[in-house]
C-alpha positions as CSV (number, residue, x, y, z in Angstrom):
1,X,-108.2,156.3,-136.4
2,X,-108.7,158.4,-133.7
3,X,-107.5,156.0,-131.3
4,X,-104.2,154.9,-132.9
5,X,-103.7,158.9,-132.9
6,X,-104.3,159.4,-129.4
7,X,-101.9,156.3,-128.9
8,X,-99.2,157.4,-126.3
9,X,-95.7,156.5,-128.0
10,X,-92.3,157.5,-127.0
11,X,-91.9,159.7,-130.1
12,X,-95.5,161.8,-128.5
13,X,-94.0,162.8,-125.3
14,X,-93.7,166.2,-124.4
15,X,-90.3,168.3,-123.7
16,X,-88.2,166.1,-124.5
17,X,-85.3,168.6,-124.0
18,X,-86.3,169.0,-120.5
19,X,-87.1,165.2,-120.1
20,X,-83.1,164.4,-121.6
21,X,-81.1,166.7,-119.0
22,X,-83.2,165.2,-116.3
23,X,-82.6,161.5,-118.0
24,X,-78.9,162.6,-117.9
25,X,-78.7,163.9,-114.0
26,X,-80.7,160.4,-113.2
27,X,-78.0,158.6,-115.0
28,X,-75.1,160.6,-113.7
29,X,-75.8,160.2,-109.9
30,X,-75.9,156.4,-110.0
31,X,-72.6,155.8,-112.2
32,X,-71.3,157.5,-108.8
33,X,-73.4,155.0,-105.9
34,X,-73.0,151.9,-108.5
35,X,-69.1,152.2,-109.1
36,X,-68.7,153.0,-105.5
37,X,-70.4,149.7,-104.4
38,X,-68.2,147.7,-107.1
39,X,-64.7,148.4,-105.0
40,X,-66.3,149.7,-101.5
41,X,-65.3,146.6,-99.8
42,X,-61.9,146.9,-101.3
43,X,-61.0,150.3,-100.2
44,X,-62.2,150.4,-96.9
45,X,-60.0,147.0,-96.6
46,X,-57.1,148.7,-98.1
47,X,-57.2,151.5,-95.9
48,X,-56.8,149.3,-92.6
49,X,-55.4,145.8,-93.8
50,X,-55.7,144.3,-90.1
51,X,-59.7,144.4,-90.2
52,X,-61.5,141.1,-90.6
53,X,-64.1,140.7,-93.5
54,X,-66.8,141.5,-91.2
55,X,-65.7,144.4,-89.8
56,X,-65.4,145.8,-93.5
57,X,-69.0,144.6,-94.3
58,X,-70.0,146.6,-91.0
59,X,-68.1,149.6,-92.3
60,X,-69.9,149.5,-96.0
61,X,-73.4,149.1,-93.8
62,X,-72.6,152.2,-92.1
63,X,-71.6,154.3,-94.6
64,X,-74.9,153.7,-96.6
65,X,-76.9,153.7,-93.3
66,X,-75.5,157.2,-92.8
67,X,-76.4,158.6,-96.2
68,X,-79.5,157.5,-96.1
69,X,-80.2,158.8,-92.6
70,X,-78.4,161.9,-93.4
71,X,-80.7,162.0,-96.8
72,X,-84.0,161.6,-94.1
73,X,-82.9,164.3,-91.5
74,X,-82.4,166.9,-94.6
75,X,-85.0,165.4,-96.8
76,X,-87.9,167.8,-95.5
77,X,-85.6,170.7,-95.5
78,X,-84.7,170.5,-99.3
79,X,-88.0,169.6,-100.4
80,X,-90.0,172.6,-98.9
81,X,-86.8,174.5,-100.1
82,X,-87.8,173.2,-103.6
83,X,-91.0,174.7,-103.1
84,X,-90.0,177.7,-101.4
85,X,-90.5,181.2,-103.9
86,X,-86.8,181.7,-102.5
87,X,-85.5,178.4,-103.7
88,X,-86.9,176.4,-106.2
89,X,-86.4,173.0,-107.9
90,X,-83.1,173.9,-110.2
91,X,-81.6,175.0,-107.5
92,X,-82.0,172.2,-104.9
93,X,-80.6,170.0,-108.2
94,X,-77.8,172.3,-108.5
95,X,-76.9,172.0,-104.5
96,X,-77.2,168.2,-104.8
97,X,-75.0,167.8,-107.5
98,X,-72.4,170.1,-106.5
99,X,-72.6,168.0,-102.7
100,X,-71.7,164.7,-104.8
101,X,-69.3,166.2,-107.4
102,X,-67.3,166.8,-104.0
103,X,-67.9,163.8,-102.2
104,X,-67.3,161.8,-105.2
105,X,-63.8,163.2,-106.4
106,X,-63.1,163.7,-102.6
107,X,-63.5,160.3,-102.0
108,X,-60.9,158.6,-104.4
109,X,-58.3,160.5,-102.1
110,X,-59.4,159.2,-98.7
111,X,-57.1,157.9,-96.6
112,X,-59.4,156.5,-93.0
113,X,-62.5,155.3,-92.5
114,X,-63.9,158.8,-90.6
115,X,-63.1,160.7,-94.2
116,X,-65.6,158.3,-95.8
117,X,-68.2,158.3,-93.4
118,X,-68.0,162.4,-92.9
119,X,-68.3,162.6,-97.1
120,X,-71.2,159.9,-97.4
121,X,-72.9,162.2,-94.6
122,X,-72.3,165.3,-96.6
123,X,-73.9,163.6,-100.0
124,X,-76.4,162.9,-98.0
125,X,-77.4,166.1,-96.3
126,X,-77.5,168.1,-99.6
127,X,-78.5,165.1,-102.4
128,X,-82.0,164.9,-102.8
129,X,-82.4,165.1,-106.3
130,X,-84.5,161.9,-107.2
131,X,-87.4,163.4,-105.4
132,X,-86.8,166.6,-106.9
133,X,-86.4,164.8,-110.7
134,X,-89.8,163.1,-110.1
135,X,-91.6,166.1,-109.3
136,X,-89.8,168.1,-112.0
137,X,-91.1,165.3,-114.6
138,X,-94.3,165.1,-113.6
139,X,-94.2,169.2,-113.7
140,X,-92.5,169.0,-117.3
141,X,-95.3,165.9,-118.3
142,X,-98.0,167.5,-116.8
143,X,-100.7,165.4,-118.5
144,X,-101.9,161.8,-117.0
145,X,-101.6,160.0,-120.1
146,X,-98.1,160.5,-121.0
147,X,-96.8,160.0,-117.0
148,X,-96.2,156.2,-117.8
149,X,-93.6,156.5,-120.6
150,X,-92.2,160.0,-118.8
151,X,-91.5,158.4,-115.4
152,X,-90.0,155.1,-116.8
153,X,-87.1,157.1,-118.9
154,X,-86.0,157.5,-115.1
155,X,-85.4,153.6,-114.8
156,X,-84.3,153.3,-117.9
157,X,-81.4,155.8,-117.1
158,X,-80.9,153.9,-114.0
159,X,-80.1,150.8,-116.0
160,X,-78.0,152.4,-118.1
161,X,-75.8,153.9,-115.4
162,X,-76.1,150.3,-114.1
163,X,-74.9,148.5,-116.8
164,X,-71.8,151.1,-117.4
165,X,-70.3,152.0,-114.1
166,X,-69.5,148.8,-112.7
167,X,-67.7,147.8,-115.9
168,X,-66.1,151.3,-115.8
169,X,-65.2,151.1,-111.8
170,X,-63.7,147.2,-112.1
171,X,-61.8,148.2,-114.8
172,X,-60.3,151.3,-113.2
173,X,-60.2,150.3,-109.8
174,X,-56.7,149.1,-108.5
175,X,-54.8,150.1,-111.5
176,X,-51.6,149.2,-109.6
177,X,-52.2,146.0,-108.3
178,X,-54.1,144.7,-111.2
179,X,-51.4,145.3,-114.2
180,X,-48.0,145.7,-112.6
181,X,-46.3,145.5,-115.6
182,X,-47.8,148.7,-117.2
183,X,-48.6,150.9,-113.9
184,X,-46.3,149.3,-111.5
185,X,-44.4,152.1,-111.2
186,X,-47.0,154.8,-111.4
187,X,-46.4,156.8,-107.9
188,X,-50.3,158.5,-108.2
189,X,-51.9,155.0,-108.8
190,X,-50.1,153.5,-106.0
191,X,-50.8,155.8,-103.3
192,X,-54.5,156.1,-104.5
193,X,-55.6,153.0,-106.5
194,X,-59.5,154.0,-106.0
195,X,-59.1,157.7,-107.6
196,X,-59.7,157.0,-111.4
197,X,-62.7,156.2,-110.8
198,X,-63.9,158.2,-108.8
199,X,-62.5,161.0,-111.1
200,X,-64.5,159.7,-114.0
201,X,-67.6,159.0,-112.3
202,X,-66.9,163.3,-110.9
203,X,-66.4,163.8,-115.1
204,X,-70.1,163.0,-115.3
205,X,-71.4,164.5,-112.3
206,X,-69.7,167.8,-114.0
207,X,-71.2,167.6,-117.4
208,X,-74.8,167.2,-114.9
209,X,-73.8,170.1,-113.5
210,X,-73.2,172.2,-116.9
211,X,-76.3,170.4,-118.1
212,X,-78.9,171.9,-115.5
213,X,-76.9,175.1,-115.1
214,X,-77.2,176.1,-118.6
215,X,-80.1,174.5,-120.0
216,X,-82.7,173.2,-117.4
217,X,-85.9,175.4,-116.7
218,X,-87.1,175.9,-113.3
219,X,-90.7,174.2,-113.4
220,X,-92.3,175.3,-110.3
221,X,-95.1,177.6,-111.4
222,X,-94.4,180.9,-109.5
223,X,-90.4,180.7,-110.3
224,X,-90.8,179.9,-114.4
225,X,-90.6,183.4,-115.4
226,X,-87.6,184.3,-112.5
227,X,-84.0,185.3,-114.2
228,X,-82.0,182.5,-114.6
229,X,-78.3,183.4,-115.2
230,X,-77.8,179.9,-116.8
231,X,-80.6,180.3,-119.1
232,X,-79.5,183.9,-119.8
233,X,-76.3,183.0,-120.7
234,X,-77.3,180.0,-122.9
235,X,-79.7,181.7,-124.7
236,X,-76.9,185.0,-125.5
237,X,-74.3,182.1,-127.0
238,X,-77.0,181.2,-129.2
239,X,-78.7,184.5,-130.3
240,X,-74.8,185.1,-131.3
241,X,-74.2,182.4,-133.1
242,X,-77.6,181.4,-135.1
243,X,-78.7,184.7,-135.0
244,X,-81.8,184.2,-133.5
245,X,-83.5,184.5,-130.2
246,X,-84.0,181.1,-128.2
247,X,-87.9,180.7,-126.9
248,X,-88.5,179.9,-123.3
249,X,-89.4,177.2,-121.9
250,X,-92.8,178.1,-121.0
251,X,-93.1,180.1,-124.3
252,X,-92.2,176.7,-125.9
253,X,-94.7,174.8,-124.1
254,X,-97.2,177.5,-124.8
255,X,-96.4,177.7,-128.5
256,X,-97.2,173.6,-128.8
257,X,-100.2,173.4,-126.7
258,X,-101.6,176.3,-129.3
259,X,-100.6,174.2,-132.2
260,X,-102.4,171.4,-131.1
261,X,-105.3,173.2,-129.5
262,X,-105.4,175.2,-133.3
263,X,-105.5,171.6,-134.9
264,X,-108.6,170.5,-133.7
265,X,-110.0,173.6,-134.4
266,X,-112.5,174.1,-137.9
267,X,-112.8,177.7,-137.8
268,X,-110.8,180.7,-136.4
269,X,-114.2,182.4,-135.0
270,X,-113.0,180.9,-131.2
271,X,-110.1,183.0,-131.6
272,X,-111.4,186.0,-132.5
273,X,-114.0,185.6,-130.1
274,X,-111.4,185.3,-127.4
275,X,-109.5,188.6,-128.2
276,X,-112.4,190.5,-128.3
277,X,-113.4,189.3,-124.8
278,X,-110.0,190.1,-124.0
279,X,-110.0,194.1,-125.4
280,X,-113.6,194.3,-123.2
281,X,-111.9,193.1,-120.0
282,X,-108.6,193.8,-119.8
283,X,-108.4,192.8,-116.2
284,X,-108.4,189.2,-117.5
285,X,-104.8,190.2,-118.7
286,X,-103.1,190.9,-115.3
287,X,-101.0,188.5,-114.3
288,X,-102.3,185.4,-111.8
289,X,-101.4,185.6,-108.7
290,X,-98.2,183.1,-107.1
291,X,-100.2,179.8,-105.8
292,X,-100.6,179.5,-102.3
293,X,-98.6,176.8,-101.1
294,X,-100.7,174.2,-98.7
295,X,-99.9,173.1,-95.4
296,X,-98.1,170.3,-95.3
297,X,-100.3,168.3,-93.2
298,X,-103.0,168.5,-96.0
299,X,-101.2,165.9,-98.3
300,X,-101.3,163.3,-95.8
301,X,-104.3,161.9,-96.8
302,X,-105.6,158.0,-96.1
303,X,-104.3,157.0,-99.5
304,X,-101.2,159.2,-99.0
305,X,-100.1,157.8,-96.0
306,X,-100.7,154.1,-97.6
307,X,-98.3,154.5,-100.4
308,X,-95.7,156.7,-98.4
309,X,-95.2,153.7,-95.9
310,X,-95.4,150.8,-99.3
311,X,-92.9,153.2,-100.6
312,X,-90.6,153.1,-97.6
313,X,-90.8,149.3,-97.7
314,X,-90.2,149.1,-101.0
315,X,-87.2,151.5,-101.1
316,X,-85.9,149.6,-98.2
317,X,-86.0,146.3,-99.7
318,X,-84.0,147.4,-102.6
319,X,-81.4,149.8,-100.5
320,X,-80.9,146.8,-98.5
321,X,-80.3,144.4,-101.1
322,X,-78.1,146.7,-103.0
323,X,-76.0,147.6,-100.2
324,X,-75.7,143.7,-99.1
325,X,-75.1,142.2,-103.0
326,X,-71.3,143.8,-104.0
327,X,-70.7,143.1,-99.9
328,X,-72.0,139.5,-100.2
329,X,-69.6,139.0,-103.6
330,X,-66.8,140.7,-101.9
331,X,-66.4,138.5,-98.5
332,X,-64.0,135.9,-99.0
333,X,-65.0,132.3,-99.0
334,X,-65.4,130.5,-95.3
335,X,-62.6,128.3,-95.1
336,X,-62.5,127.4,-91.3
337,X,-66.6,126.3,-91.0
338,X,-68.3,123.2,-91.8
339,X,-71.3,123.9,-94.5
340,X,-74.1,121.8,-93.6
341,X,-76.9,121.9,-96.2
342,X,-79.5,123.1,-96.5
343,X,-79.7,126.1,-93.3
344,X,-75.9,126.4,-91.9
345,X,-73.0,127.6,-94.1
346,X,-71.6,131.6,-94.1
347,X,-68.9,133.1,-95.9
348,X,-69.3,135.2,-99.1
349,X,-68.3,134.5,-102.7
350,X,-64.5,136.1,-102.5
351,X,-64.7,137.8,-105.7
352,X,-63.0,141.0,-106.7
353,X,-64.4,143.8,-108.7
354,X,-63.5,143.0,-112.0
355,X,-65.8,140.0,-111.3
356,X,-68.4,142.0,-108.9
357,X,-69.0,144.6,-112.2
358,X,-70.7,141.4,-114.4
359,X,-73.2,140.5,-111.8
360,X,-73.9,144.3,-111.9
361,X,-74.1,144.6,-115.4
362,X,-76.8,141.8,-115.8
363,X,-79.0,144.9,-114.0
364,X,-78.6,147.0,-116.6
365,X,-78.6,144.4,-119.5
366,X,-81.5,142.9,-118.6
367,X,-83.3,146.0,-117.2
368,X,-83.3,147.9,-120.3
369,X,-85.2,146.1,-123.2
370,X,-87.1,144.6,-120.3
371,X,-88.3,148.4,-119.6
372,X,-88.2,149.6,-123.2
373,X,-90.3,146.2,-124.1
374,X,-92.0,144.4,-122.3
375,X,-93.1,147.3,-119.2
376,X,-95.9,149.2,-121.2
377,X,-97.5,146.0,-122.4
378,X,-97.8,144.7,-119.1
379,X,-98.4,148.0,-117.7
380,X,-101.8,147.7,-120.1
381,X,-103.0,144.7,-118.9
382,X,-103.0,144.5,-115.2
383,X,-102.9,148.2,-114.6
384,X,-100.6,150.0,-112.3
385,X,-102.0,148.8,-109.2
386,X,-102.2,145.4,-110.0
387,X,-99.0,145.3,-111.5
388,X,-97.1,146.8,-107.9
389,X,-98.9,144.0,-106.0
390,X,-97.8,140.9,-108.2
391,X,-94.3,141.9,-108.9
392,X,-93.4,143.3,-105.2
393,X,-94.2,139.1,-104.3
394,X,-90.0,138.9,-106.3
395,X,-88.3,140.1,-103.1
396,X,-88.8,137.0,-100.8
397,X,-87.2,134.6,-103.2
398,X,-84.5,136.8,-104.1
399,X,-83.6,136.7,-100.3
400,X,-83.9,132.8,-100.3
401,X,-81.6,132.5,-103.6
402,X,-78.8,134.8,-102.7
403,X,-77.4,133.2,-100.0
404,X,-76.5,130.1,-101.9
405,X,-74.1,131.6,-103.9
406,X,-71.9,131.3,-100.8
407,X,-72.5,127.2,-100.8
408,X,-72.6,126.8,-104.7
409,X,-69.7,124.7,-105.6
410,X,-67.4,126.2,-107.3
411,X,-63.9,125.3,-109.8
412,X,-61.5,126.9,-108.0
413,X,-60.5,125.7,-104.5
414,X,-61.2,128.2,-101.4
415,X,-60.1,131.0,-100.1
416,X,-59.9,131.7,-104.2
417,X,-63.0,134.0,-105.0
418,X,-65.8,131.6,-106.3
419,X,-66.3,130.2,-110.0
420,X,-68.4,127.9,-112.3
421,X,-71.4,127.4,-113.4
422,X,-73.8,127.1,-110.3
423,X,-72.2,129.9,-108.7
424,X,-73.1,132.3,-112.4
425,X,-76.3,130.4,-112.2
426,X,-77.7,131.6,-108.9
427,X,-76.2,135.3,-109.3
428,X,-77.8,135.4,-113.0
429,X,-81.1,134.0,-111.2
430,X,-80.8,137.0,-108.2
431,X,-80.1,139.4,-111.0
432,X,-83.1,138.5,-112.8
433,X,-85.4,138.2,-110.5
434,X,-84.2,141.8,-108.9
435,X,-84.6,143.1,-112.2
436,X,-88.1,141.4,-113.0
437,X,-89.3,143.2,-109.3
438,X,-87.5,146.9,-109.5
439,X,-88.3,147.4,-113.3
440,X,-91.9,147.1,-112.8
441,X,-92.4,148.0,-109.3
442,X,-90.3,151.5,-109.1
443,X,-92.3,153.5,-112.0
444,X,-95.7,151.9,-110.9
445,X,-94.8,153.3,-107.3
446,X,-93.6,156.3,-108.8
447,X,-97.1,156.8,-110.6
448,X,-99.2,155.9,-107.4
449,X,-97.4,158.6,-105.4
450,X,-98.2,161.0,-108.4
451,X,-102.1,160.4,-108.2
C-alpha cells in the first residue's frame, strides 16, 4: 500500500502552476529556432540570389555558430546574474525573452546577411533561459524523487514546439511565391515573404513574456519574498475580481508541505510542543539570514567537471546535427557529379520547406508518447546512468544514415527536390533514431548535472 502511495506519478508533482509557465517559456523559445531552421536556407538565398548553395549552407553555419558563441561569452555573466541578490532568476528569463521577441519579429524584416548575423548575436548575448529553466525546476521540484517526471516536461515541451512550428513556418513561409493566385498581389508578402512567421512565432514569445511577468515566482531563496510588480499586479486583478486574496508562492508551498507533514501525523501533541518551544525562544523566530553564495571554483568537482565536458559533447552533437539536417534537405540535388556508391556522391535533397517541416514533425510525433511512455519505464530499469551510456551509442549511426538521403533514388528527376520511398525511408530512420538518442539522453543528462 505504502508503496503504490509513494509511487511518483504525473498527477503527484509539485507546483504545477509554476512547472506549466516554465513548460510554456520551454515551448515558446523553440517554435522560434525550429521555424527558423525550416526556411533559413531559403531566406538567406532570397536575400542574395547570385550565392551558390554552399555559400548559403556556410551562411546558416555561421549564424548558429555565432549564437551559440555569443550564448558562451555571456553565459557566465547571466548565470551569476541569476544568482546575484541584485538580479535573480525571473529576471534573467524576462531579459532573454524580451532579446528573442526582438530578434525574432526583427528578423522577418531583414533585408542582408549582416542584419541576421548582428540579431542571432543579440539572441545570443541575452538568451540563456534553458539553463535558467532547469535550475528554476529543480528549485520549484526541490525533492529527488519527483526530478525525473519534473525535468522531462521540459522535453516534452520541446517536442511539442517541434512538432508545431515547422508545420506552422512551411505553411507561412513564402506566402507569395507559394499561392499566387490568392497573395499574388499582396505588396507586404512580396517584399517580406519570411515575416508571418516570424510574427507568429514573436505572438508566442509575447504570451511567454506576459506569462512570467505576471505569474512566475522568483525561486532563488534570498529573492522569494522581494516585490514583484508582476505578481503585485496579478494578485490585485484577482483580489478584485474573486474577492479574495491570492497566496504566495512560497505561502502555497508552505501550506502543502504542512498538509502532508499533518497527514502523517496521529496526534497534534508535536505541534503544540513546537509553539511552546517557539514562545520560550523567540530568537528562533528571526528571520534566516541570505545564503552565502560559494565560490565558483568550489562546484567544479571530479564528477562536475566529468559531466560538464559529456554535456558539452552531447549538446554539440545535437546542435550540430540540428543545424546541418534542414541545411542538408534544403541543398539542391548534385546534377553535374558522378555518384559512385558506396563513399563518393554530394549534393543535398533539394527540398523546400513545406517538405523540410514533415521530416521535422516526425521529432515531435515520435518524441512525445515516446517521452510520455516509454521514458520512465526505461528510466526504472537501467537507471539514469546506464541509460545516458547506451542511448548516447545513437549518434554514430545517425551520422552514417543521413548522408544517403542525398544518393537515395528518387521519383522525380534532378535538380527537382527529392521524392519516394527510400528517400522518406532514410529521413524517417534519421528521425527516429535522433529521437530514440535525445529523448532519453537530454533529461538523464539534465538529472546527472542536478546531483
Amino acid at each position: 500500500m505504502d508503496g503504490k502511495k509513494d509511487e511518483v506519478t504525473w498527477r503527484s508533482l509539485p507546483r504545477k502552476d509554476q512547472l506549466a509557465i516554465l513548460c510554456f517559456l520551454r515551448f515558446a523559445e523553440p517554435v522560434v529556432s525550429i521555424s527558423l531552421l525550416t526556411y533559413l536556407f531559403y531566406q538567406l538565398r532570397s536575400l542574395d540570389p547570385n550565392l551558390d548553395s554552399g555559400a548559403v549552407v556556410r551562411q546558416v553555419a555561421y549564424m548558429q555558430t555565432s549564437f551559440m558563441l555569443s550564448q558562451c561569452f555571456s553565459s557566465m555573466f547571466l548565470g551569476r546574474l541569476a544568482d546575484s541578490h541584485r538580479g535573480g532568476r525571473k529576471p534573467v528569463l524576462l531579459l532573454g525573452v524580451a532579446g528573442s521577441l526582438i530578434g525574432c519579429v526583427s528578423f522577418g524584416f531583414i533585408t542582408n546577411f549582416k542584419q541576421a548575423l548582428a540579431l542571432r548575436i543579440l539572441e545570443g548575448l541575452v538568451n540563456g533561459n534553458v539553463a535558467t529553466i532547469r535550475t528554476m525546476v529543480s528549485e520549484v521540484v526541490a525533492e529527488k524523487r519527483y526530478q525525473p517526471h519534473a525535468f522531462l516536461l521540459l522535453p516534452i515541451s520541446f517536442n511539442v514546439a517541434a512538432m508545431f512550428s515547422p508545420l506552422m513556418a512551411g505553411q507561412l513561409a513564402d506566402l507569395a511565391g507559394k499561392y499566387p493566385e490568392k497573395f499574388g498581389n499582396n505588396a507586404f508578402l512580396k517584399a517580406w515573404p519570411y515575416a508571418p512567421p516570424a510574427l507568429l512565432s514573436g505572438f508566442f514569445l509575447l504570451i511567454a513574456f506576459g506569462a512570467v511577468f505576471f505569474f512566475l515566482e522568483e525561486t532563488l531563496e534570498p529573492l522569494k519574498d522581494r516585490y514583484d510588480p508582476g505578481i503585485a499586479f496579478t494578485r490585485k486583478v484577482s483580489a478584485m475580481i474573486f474577492g479574495r486574496k491570492v497566496p504566495s508562492a512560497s505561502r502555497v508551498a508552505q501550506e502543502e508541505a504542512s498538509h502532508e507533514e499533518m497527514s502523517r501525523m496521529i496526534t497534534d501533541d508535536a505541534e503544540a510542543a513546537e509553539e511552546r518551544d517557539s514562545e520560550e525562544h523567540p530568537e528562533s523566530l528571526k528571520p534566516a539570514k541570505p545564503q552565502r553564495i560559494l565560490p565558483l571554483k568550489r562546484m567544479f568537482t571530479r564528477n562536475m567537471c566529468l559531466t560538464l565536458v559529456s554535456y558539452a559533447i552531447q549538446e554539440y552533437h545535437i546542435t550540430t546535427y540540428n543545424t546541418l539536417w534542414t541545411s542538408f534537405l534544403s541543398d539542391p540535388v548534385d546534377t553535374k557529379n558522378q555518384a559512385r556508391l558506396p563513399f563518393f556522391f554530394s549534393g543535398g535533397a533539394g527540398m523546400k520547406p513545406d517538405r523540410i517541416m514533415w521530416s521535422l514533425f516526425i521529432v515531435g510525433v515520435m518524441g512525445l508518447p515516446t517521452q510520455l511512455f516509454i521514458y520512465p519505464r526505461i528510466n526504472r530499469r537501467l537507471g539514469t546512468l546506464k541509460m545516458w551510456r547506451t542511448f548516447m551509442m545513437g549518434m554514430p549511426l545517425l551520422y552514417f544514415i543521413i548522408p544517403y538521403i542525398a544518393a537515395a533514388p528518387s521519383t522525380k528527376a534532378p535538380p527537382a527536390g527529392k521524392e519516394g520511398f527510400w528517400v522518406w525511408f532514410l529521413i524517417v530512420l534519421a528521425q527516429v533514431l535522433m529521437v530514440g538518442t535525445s529523448t532519453f539522453v537530454v533529461p538523464a543528462q539534465l538529472v546527472l548535472t542536478n546531483l
